[in-house]
C-alpha positions as CSV (number, residue, x, y, z in Angstrom):
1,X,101.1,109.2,77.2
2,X,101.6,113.1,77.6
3,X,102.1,113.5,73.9
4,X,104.7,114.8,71.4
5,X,105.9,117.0,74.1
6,X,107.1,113.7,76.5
7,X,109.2,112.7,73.8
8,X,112.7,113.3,74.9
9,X,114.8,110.9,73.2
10,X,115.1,108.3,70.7
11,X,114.5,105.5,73.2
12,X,110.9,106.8,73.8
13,X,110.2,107.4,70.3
14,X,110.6,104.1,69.1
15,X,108.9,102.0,72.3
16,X,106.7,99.5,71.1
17,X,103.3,100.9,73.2
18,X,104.6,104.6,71.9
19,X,104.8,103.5,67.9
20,X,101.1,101.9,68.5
21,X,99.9,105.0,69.8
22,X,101.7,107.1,66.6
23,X,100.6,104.9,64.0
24,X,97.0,103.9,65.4
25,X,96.9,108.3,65.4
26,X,97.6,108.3,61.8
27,X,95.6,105.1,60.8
28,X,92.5,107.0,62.1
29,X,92.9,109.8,59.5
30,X,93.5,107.4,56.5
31,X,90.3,106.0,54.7
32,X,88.8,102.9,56.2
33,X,91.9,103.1,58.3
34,X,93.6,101.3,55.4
35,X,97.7,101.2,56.1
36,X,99.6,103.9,53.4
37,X,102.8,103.4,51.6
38,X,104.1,106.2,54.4
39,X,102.6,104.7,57.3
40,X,104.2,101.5,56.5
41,X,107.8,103.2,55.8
42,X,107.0,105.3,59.3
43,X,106.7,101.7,60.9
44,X,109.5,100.3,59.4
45,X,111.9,103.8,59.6
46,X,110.9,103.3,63.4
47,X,111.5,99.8,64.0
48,X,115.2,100.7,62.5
49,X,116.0,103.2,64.4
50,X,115.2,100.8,67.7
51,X,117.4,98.2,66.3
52,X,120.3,100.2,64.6
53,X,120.6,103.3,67.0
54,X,118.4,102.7,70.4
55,X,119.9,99.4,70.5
56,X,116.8,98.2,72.1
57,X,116.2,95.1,73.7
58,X,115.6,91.9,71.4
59,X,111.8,91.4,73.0
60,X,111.0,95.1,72.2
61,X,112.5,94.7,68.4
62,X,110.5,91.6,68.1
63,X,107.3,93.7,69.0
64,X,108.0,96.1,66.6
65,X,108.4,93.8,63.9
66,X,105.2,92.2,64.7
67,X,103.3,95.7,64.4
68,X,105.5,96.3,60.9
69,X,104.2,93.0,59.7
70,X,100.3,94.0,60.5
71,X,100.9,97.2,58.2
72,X,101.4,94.6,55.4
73,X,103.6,95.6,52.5
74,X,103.5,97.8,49.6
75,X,102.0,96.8,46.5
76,X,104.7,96.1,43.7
77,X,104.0,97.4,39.6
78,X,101.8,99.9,38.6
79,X,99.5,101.6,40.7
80,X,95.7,101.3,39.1
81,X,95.4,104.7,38.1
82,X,98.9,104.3,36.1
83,X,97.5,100.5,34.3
84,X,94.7,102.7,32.9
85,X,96.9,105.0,31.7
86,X,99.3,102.6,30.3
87,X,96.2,101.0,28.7
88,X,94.8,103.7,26.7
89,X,97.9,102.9,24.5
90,X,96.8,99.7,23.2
91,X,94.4,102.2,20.7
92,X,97.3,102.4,17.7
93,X,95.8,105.7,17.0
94,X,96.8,107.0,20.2
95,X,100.1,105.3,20.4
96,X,100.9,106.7,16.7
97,X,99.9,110.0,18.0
98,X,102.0,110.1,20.7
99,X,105.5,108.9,18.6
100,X,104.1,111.5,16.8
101,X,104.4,113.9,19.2
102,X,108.2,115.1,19.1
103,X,107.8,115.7,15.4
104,X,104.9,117.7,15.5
105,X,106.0,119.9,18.3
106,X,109.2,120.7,16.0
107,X,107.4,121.6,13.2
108,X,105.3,124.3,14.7
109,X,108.7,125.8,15.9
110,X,109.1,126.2,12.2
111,X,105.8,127.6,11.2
112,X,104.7,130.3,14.0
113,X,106.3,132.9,15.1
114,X,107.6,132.6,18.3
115,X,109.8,134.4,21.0
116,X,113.2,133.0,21.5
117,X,112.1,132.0,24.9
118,X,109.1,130.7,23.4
119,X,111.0,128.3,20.7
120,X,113.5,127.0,23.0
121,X,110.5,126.3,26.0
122,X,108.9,124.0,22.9
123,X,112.1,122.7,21.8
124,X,113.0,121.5,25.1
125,X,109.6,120.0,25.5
126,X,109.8,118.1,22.2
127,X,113.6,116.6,22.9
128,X,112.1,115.6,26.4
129,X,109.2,113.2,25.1
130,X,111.5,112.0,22.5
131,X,114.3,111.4,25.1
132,X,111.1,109.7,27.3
133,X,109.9,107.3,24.6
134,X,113.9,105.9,23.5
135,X,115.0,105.9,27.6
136,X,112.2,105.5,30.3
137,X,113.6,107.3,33.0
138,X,112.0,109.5,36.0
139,X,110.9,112.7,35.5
140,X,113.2,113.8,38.2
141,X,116.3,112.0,36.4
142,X,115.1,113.9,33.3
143,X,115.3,117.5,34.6
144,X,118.2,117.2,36.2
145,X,120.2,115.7,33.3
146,X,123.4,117.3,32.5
147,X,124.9,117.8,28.9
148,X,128.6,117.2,29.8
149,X,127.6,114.1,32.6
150,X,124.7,112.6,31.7
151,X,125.1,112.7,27.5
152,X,128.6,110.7,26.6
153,X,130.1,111.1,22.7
154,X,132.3,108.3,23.1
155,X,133.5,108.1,19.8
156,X,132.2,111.4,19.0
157,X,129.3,113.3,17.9
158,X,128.8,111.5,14.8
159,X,128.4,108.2,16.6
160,X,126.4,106.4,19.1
161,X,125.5,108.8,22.3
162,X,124.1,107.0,25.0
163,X,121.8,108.3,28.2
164,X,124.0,107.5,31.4
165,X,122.9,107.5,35.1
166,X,125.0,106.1,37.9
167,X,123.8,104.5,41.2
168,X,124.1,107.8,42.5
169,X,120.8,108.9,40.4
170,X,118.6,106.2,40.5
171,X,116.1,105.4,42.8
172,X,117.2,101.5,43.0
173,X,120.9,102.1,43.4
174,X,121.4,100.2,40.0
175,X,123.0,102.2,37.1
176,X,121.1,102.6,34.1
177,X,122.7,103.3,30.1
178,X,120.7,103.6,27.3
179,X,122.1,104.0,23.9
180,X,120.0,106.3,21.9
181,X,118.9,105.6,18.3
182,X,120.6,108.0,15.5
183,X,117.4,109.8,15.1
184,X,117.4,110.9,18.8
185,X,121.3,111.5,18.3
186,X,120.3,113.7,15.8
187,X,117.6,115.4,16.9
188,X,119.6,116.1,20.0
189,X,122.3,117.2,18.3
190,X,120.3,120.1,16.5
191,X,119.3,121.0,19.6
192,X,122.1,121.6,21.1
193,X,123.6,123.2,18.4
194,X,120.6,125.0,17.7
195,X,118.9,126.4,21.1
196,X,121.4,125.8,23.7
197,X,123.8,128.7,22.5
């Protein structure tokens, strides 16, 4: 009703006949007019923003709710395309292959000539699976780690140094702590002594 442009306020945003007309808009441009994992959070952002800041009125809220529920919810554990991924790892070739992995990344570093840019870019790479396969964090957690935050010595370099993200970091609020394994320690260790100076 007159469009994005009669939108003045919160209040009008989040009227019930309004958020039908937003999401039906985007529903139309989804594939068999399936509900997505955004449309749903739109519906519920929306139906927040009634209750928490609008304040509107408990029939209106109700309303809202109802459309939320038609959106259904999101589905919980791996997507499909991420349970075939998972899956090719039942082959033990591929799953020795890819422990594998760190190891044979640090050995080229040893037998080809590369720039120093080069060595530390494959370096880095290799401590990053390894880090991946002892402490499955997100990849977003994992490139924003910090040595002197993130990495804690507590009774010093030559004993157990464990992974450490606080609620802060995490995408559940929960804090996560992983104590590495002395061959990680180790490896990480060289590497920091090696190609971080």
């Amino acid at each position: 009703r007159g469009g994005p442009d009669a939108v003045r306020d919160l209040a009008t945003l989040v009227d019930p006949d309004h958020v039908k007309v937003i999401l039906t808009a985007l529903l139309e441009t989804t594939r068999d007019r399936r509900p997505t994992s955004f449309i749903r959070g739109l519906g519920m952002v929306l139906r927040a923003v009634a209750q928490h800041w609008v304040k509107s009125t408990s029939a209106d809220i109700d309303e809202l709710t109802r459309i939320q529920r038609k959106l259904g919810s999101d589905r919980t554990g791996l997507t499909d395309k991420n349970r075939a991924l998972v899956r090719q790892f039942e082959d033990q070739r591929l799953l020795g292959q890819l422990l594998a992995l760190p190891d044979a990344l640090r050995k080229r570093l040893t037998t080809r000539r590369l720039s120093p840019s080069r060595r530390l870019q494959q370096a880095r790479i290799a401590l990053a699976i390894d880090l991946l396969l002892v402490a499955p964090i997100r990849l977003h957690n994992l490139a924003n780690l910090r040595i002197d935050r993130n990495l804690q010595w507590p009774s010093g370099r030559d004993g157990t140094v464990y992974l450490v993200l606080d609620e802060s970091e995490t995408k559940n609020a929960q804090p996560l702590e992983y104590p590495l394994p002395e061959r990680t320690r180790d490896l990480l260790r060289d590497y920091l002594d090696r190609y971080v100076p």
